[in-house]
N, CA, C, O and CB atoms as a CASP TS submission, in Angstrom:
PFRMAT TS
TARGET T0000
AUTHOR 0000-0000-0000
METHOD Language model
MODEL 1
PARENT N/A
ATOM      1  N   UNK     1       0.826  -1.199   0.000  1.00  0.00           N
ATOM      2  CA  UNK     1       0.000   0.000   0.000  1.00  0.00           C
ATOM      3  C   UNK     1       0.870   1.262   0.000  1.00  0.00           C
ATOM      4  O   UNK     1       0.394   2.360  -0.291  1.00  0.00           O
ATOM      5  CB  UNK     1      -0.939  -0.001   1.215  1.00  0.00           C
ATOM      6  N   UNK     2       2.090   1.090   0.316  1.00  0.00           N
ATOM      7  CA  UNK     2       2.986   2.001   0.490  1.00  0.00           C
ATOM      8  C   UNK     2       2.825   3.318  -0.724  1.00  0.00           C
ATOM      9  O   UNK     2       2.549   4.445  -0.312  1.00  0.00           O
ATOM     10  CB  UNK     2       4.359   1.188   0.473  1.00  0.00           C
ATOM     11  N   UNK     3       2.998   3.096  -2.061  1.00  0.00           N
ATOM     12  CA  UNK     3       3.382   3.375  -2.932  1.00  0.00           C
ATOM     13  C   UNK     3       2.036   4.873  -3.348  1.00  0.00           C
ATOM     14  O   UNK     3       2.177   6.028  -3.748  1.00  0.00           O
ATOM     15  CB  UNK     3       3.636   1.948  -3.755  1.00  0.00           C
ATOM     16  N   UNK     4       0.799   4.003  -2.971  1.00  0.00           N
ATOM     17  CA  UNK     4      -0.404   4.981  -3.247  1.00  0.00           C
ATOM     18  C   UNK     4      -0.847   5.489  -2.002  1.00  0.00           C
ATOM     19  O   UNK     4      -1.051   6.697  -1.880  1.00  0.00           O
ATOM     20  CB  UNK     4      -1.639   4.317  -3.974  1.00  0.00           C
ATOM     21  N   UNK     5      -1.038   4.608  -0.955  1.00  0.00           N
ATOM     22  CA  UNK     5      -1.826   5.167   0.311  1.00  0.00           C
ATOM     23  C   UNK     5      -1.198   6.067   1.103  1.00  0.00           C
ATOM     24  O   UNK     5      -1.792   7.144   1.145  1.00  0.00           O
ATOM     25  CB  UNK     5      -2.207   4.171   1.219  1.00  0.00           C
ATOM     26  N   UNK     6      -0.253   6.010   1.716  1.00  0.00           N
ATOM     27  CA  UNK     6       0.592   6.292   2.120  1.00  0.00           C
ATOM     28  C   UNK     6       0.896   7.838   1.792  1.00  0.00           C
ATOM     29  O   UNK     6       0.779   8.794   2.558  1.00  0.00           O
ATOM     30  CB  UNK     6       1.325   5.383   1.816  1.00  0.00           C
ATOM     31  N   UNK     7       1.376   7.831   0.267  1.00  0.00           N
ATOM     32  CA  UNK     7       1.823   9.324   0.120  1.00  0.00           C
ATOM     33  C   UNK     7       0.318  10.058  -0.658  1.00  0.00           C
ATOM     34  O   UNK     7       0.295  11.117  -1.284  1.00  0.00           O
ATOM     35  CB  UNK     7       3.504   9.444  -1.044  1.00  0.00           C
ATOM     36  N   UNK     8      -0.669   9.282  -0.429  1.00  0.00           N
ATOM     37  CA  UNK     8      -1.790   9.960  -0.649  1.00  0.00           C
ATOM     38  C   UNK     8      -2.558  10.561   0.856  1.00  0.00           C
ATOM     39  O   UNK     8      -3.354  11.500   0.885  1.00  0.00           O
ATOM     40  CB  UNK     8      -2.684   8.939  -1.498  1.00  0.00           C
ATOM     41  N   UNK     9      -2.296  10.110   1.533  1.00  0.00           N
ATOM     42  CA  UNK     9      -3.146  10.502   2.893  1.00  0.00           C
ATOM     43  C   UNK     9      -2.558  12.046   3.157  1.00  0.00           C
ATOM     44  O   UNK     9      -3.177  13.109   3.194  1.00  0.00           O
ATOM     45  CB  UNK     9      -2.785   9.293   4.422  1.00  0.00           C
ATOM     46  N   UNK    10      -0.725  11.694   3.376  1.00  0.00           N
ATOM     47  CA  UNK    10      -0.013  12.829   3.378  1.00  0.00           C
ATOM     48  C   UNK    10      -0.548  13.869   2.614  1.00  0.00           C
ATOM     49  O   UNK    10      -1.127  14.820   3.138  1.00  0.00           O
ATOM     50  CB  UNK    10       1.186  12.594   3.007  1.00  0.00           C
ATOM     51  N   UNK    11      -0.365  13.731   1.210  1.00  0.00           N
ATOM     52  CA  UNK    11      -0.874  14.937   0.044  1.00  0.00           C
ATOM     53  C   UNK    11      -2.144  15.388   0.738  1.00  0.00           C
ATOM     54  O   UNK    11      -2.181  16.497   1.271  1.00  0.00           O
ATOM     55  CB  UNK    11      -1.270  14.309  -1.752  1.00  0.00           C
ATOM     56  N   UNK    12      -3.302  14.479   0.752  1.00  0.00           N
ATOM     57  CA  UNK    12      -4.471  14.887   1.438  1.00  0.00           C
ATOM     58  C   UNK    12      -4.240  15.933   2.367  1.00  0.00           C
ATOM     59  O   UNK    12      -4.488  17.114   2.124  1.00  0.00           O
ATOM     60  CB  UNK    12      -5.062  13.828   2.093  1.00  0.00           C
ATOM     61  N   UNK    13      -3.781  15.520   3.394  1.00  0.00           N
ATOM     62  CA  UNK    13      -3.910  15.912   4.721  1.00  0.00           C
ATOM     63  C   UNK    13      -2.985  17.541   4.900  1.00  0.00           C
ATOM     64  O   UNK    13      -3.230  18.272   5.859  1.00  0.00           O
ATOM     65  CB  UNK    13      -3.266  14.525   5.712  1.00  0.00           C
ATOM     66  N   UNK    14      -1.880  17.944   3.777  1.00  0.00           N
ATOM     67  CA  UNK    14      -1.338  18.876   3.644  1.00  0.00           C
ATOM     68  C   UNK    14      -2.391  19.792   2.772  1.00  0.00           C
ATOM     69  O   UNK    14      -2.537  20.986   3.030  1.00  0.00           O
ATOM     70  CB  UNK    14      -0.057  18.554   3.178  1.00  0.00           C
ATOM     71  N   UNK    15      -3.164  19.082   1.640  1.00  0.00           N
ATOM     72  CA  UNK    15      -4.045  19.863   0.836  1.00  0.00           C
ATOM     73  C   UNK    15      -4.811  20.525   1.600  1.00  0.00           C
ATOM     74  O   UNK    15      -5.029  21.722   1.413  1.00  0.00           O
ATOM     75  CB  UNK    15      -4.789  19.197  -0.043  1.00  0.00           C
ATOM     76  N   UNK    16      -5.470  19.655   2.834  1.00  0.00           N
ATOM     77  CA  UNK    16      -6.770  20.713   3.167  1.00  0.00           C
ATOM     78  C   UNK    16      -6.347  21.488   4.319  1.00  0.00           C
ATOM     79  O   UNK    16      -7.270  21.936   5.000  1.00  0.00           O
ATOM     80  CB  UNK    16      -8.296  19.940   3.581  1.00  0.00           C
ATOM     81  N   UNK    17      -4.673  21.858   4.849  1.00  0.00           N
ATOM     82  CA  UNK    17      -4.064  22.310   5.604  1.00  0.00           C
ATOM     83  C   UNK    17      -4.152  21.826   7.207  1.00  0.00           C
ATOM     84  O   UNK    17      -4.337  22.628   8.122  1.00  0.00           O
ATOM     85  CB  UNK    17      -4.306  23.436   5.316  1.00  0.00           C
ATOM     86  N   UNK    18      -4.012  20.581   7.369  1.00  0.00           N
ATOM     87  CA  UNK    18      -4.401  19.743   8.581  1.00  0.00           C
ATOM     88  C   UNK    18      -3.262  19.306   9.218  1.00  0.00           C
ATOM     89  O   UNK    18      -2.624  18.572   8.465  1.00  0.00           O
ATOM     90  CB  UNK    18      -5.235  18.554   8.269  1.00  0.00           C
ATOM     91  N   UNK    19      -2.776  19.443  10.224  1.00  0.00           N
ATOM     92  CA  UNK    19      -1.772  19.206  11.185  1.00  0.00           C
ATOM     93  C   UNK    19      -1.724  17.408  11.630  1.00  0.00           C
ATOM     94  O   UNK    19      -2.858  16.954  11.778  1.00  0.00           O
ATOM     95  CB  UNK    19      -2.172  20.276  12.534  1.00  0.00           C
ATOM     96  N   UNK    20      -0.913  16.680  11.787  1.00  0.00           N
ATOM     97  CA  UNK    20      -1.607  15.166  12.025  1.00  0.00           C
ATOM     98  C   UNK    20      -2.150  15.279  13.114  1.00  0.00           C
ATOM     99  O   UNK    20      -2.959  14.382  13.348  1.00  0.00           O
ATOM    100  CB  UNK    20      -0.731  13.880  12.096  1.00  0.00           C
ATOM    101  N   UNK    21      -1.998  16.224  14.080  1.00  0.00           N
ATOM    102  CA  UNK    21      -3.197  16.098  15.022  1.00  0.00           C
ATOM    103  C   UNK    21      -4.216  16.837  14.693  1.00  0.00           C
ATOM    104  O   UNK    21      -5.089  16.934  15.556  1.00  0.00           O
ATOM    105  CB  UNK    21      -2.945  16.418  16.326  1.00  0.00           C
ATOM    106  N   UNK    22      -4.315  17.182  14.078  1.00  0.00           N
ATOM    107  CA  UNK    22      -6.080  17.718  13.602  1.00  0.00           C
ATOM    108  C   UNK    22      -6.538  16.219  12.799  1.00  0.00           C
ATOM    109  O   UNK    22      -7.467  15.545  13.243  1.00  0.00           O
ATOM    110  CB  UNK    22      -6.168  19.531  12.081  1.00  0.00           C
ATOM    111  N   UNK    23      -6.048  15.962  12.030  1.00  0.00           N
ATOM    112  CA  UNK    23      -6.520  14.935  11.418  1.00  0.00           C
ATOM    113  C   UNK    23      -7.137  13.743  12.580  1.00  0.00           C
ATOM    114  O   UNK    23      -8.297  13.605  12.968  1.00  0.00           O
ATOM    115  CB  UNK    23      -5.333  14.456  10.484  1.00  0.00           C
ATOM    116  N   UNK    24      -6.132  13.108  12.890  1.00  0.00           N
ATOM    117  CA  UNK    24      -6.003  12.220  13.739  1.00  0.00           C
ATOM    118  C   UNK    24      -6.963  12.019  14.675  1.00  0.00           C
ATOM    119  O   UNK    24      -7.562  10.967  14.900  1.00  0.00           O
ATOM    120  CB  UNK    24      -5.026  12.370  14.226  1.00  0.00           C
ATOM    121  N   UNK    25      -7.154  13.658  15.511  1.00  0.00           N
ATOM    122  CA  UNK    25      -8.222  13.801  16.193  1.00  0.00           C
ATOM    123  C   UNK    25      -9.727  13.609  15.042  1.00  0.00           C
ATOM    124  O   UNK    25     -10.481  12.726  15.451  1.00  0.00           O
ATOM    125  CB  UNK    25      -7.995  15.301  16.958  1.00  0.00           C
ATOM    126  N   UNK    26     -10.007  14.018  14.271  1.00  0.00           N
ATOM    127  CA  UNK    26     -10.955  14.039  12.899  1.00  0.00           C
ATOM    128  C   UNK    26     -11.511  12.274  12.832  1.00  0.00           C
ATOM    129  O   UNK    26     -12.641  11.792  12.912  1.00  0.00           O
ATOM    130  CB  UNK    26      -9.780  14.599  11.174  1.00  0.00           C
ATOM    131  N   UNK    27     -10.090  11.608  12.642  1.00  0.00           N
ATOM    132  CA  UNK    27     -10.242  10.196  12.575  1.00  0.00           C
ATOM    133  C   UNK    27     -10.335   9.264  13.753  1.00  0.00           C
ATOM    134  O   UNK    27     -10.389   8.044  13.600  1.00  0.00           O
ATOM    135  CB  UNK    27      -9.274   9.790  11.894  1.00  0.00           C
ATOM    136  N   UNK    28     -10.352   9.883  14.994  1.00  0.00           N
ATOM    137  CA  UNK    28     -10.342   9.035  16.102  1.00  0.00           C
ATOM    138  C   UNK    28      -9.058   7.924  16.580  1.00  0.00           C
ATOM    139  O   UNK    28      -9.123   6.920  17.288  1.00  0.00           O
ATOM    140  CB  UNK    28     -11.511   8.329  15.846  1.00  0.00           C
ATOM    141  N   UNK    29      -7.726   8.649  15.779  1.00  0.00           N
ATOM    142  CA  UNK    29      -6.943   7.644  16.043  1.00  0.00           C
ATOM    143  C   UNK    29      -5.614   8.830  16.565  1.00  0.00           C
ATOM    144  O   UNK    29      -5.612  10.054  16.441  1.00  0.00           O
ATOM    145  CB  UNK    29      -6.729   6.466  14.591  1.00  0.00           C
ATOM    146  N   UNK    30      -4.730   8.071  17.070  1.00  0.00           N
ATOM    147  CA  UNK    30      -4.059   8.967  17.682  1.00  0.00           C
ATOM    148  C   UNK    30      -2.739   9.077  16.495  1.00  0.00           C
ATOM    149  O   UNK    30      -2.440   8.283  15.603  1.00  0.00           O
ATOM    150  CB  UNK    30      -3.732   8.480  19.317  1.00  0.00           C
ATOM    151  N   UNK    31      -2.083  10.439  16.900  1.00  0.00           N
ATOM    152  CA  UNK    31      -1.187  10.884  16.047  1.00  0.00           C
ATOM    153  C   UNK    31      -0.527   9.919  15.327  1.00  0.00           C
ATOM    154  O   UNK    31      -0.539   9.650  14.126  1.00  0.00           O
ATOM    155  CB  UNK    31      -0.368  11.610  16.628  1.00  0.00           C
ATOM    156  N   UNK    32       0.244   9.285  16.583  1.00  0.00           N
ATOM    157  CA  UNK    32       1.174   8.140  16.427  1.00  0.00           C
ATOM    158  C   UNK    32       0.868   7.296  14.974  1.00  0.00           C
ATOM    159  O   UNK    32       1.627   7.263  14.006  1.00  0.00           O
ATOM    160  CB  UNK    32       0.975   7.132  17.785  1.00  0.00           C
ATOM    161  N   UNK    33      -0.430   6.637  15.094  1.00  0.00           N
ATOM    162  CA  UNK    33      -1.120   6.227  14.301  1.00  0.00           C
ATOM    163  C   UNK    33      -1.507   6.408  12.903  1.00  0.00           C
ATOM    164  O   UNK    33      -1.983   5.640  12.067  1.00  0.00           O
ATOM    165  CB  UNK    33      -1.721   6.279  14.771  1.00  0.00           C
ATOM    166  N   UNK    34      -1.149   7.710  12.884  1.00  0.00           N
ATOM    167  CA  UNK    34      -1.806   8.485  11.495  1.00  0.00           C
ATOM    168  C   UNK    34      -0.275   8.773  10.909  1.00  0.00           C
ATOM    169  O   UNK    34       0.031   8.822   9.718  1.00  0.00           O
ATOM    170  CB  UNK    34      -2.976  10.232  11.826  1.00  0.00           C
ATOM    171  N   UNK    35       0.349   8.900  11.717  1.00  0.00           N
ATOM    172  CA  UNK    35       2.164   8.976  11.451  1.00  0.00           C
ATOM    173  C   UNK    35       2.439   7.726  10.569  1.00  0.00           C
ATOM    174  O   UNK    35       2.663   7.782   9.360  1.00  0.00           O
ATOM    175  CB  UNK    35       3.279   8.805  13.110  1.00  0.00           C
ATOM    176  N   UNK    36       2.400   6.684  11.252  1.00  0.00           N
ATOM    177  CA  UNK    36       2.477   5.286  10.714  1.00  0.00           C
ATOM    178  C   UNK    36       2.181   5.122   9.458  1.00  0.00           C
ATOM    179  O   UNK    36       3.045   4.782   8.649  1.00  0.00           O
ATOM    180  CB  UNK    36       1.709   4.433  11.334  1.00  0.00           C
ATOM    181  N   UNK    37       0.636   5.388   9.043  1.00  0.00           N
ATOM    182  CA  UNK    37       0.281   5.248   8.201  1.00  0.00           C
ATOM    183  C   UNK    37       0.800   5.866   7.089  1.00  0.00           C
ATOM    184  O   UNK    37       1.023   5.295   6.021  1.00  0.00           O
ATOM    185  CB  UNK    37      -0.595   5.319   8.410  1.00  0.00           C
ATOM    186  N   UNK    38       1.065   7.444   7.414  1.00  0.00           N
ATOM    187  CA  UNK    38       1.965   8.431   6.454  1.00  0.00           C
ATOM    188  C   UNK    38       3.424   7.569   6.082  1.00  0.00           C
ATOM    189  O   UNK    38       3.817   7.389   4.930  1.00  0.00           O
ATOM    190  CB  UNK    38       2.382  10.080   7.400  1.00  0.00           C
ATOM    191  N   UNK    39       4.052   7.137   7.185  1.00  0.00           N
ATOM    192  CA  UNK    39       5.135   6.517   6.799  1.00  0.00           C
ATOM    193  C   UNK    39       5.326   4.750   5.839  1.00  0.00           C
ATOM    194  O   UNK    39       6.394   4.241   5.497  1.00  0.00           O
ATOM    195  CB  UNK    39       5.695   6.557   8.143  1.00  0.00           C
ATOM    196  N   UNK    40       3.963   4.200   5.633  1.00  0.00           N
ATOM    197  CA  UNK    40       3.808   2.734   5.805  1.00  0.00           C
ATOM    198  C   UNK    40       4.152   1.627   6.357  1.00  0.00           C
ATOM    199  O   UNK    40       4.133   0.433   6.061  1.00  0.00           O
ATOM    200  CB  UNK    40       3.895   2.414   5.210  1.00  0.00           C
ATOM    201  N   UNK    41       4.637   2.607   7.673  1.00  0.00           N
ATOM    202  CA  UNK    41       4.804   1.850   8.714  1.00  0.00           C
ATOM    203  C   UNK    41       3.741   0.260   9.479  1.00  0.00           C
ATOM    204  O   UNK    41       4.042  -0.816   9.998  1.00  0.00           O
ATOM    205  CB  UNK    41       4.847   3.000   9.516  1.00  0.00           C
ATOM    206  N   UNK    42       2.748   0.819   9.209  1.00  0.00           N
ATOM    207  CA  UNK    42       1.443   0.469   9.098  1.00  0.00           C
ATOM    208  C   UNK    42       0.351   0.524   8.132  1.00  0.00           C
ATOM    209  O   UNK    42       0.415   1.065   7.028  1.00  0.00           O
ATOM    210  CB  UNK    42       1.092   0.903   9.822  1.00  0.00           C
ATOM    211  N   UNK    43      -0.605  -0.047   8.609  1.00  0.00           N
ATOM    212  CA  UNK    43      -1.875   0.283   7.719  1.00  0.00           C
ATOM    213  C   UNK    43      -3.164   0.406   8.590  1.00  0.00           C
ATOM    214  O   UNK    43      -3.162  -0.118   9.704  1.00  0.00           O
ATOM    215  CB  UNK    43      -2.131  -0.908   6.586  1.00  0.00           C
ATOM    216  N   UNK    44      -4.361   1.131   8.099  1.00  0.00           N
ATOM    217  CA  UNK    44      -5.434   1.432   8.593  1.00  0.00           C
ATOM    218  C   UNK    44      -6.513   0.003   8.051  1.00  0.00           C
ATOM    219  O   UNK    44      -6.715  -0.383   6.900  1.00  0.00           O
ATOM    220  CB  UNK    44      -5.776   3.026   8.083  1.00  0.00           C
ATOM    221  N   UNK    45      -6.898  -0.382   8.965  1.00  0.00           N
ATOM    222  CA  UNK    45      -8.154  -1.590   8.598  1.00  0.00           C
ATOM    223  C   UNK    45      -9.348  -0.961   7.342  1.00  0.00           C
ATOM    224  O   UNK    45      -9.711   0.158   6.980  1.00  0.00           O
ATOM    225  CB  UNK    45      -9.240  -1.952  10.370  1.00  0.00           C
ATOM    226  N   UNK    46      -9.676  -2.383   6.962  1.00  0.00           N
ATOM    227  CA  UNK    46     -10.806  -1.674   5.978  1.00  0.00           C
ATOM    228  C   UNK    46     -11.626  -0.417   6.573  1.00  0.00           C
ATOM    229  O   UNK    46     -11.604   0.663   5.983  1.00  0.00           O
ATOM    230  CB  UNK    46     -11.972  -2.813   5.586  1.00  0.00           C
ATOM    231  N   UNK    47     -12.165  -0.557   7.465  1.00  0.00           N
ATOM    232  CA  UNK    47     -13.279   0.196   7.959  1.00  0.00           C
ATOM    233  C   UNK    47     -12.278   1.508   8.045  1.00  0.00           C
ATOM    234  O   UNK    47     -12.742   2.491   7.467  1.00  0.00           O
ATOM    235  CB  UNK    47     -14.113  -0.429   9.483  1.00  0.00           C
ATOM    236  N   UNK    48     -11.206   1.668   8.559  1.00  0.00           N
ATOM    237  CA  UNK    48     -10.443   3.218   8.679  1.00  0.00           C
ATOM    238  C   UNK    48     -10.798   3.534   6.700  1.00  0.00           C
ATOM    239  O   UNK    48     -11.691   4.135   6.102  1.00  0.00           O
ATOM    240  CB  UNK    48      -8.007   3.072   9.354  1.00  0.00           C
ATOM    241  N   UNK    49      -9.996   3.029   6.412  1.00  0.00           N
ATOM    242  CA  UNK    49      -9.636   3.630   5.211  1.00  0.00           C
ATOM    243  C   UNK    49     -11.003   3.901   4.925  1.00  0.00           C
ATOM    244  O   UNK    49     -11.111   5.085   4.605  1.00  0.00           O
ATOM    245  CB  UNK    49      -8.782   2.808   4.148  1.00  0.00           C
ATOM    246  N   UNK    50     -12.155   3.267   4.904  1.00  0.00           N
ATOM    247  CA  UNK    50     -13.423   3.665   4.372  1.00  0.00           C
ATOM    248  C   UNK    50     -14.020   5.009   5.288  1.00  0.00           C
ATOM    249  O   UNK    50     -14.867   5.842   4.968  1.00  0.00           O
ATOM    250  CB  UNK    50     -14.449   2.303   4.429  1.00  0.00           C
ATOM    251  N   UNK    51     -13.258   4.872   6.497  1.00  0.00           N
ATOM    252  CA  UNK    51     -13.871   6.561   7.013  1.00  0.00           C
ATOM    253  C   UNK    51     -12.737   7.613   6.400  1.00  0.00           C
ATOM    254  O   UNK    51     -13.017   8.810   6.463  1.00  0.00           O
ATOM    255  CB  UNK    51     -13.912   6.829   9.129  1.00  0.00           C
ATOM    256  N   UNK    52     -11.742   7.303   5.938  1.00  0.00           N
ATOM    257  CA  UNK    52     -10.659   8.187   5.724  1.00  0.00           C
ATOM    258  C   UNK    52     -11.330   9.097   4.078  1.00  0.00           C
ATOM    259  O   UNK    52     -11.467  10.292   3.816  1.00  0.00           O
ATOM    260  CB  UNK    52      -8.945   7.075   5.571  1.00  0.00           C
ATOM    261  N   UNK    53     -11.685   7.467   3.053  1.00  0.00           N
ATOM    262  CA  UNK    53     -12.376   8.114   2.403  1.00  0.00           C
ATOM    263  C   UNK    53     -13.302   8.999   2.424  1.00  0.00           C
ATOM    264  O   UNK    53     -13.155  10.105   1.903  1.00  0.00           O
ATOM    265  CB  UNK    53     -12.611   7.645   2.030  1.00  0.00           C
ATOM    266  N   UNK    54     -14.242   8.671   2.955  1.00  0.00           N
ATOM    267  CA  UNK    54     -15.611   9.418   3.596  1.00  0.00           C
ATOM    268  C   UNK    54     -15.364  10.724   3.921  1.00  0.00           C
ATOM    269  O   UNK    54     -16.015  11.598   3.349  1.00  0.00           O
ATOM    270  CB  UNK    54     -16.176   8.785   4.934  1.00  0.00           C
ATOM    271  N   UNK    55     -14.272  11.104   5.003  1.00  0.00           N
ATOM    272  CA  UNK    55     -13.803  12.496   5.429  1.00  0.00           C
ATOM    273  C   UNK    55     -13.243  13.158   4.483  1.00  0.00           C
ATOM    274  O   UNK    55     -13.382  14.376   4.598  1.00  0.00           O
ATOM    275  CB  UNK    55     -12.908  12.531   6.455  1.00  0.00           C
ATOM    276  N   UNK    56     -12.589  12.764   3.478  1.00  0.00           N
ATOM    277  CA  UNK    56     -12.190  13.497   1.899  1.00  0.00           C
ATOM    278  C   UNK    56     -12.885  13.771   1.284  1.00  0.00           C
ATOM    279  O   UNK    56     -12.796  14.917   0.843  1.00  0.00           O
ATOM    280  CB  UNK    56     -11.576  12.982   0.974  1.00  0.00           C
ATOM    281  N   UNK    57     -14.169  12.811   0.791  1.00  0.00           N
ATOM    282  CA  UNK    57     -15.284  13.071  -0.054  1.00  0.00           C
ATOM    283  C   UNK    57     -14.497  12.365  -1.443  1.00  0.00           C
ATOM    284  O   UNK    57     -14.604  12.813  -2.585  1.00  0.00           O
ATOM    285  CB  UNK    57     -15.785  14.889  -0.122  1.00  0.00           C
ATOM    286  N   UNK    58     -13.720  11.206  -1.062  1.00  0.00           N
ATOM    287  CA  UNK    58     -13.376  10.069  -2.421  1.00  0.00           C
ATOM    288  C   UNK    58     -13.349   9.502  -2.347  1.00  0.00           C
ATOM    289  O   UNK    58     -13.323   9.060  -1.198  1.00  0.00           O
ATOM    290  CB  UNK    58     -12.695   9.766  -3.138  1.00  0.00           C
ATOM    291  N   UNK    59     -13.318   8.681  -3.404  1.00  0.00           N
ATOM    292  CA  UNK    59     -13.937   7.041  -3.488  1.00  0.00           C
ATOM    293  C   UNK    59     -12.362   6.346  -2.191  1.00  0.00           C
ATOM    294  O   UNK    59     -11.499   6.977  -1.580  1.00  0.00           O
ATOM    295  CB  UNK    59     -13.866   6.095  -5.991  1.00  0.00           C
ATOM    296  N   UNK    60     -12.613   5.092  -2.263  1.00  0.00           N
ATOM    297  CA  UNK    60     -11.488   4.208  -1.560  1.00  0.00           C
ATOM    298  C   UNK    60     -10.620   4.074  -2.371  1.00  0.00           C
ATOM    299  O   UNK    60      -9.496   3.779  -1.967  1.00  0.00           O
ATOM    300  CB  UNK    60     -11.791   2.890  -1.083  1.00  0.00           C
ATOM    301  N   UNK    61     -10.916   4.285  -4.052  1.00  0.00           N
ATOM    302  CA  UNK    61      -9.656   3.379  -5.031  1.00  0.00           C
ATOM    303  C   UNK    61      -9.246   4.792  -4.912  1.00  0.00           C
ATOM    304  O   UNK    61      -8.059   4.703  -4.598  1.00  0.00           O
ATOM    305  CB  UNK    61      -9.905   2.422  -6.905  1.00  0.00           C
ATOM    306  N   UNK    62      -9.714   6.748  -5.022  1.00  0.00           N
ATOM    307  CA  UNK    62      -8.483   7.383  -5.533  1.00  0.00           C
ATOM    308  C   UNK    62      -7.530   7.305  -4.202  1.00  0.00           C
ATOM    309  O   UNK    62      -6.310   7.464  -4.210  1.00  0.00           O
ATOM    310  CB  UNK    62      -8.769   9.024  -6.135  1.00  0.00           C
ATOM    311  N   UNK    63      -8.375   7.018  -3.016  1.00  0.00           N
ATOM    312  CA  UNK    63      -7.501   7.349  -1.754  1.00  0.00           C
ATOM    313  C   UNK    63      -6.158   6.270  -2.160  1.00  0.00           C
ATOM    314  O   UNK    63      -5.023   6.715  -2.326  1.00  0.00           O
ATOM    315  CB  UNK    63      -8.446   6.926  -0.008  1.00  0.00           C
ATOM    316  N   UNK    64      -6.445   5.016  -2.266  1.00  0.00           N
ATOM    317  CA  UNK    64      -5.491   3.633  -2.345  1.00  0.00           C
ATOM    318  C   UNK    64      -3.777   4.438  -3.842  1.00  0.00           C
ATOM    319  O   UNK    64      -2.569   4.625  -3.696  1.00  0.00           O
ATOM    320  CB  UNK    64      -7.121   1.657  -3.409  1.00  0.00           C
ATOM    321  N   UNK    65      -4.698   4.612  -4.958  1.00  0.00           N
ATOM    322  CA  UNK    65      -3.877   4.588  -5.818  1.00  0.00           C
ATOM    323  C   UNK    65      -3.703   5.851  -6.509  1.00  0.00           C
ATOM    324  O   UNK    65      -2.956   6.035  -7.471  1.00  0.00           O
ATOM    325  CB  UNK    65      -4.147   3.648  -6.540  1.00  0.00           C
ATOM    326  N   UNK    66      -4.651   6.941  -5.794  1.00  0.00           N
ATOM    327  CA  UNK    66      -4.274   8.348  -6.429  1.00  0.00           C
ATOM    328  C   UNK    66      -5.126   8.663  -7.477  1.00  0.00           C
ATOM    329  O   UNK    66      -4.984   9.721  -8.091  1.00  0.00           O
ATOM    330  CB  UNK    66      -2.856   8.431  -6.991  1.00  0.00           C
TER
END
């Protein structure tokens, strides 16, 4: 997931001028967490990524692959 998710959340999350703790708080997960994900350190479960979409207003595939 690295390749799309990853540096798509980032882009996101700089586009709509959001701090990872604004976000984070937004998503119910803690910084740490949302860090991870920026880094692909980790990954967010189906159900995250489907609220992650949701809070953007895009589908799951542009969030995944841009």
């Amino acid at each position: 997931m690295r390749n799309g998710f990853s540096k798509n959340l980032k882009d996101l999350r700089k586009l709509c001028a959001l701090s990872q703790a604004q976000l984070a708080e937004r998503l119910s997960v803690t910084v740490k967490t949302l860090s991870h994900w920026e880094t692909a350190y980790s990954e967010p479960s189906i159900q995250q990524i489907l609220a992650i979409a949701e809070y953007f207003g895009i589908t799951v595939d542009e969030l995944l692959k841009g």
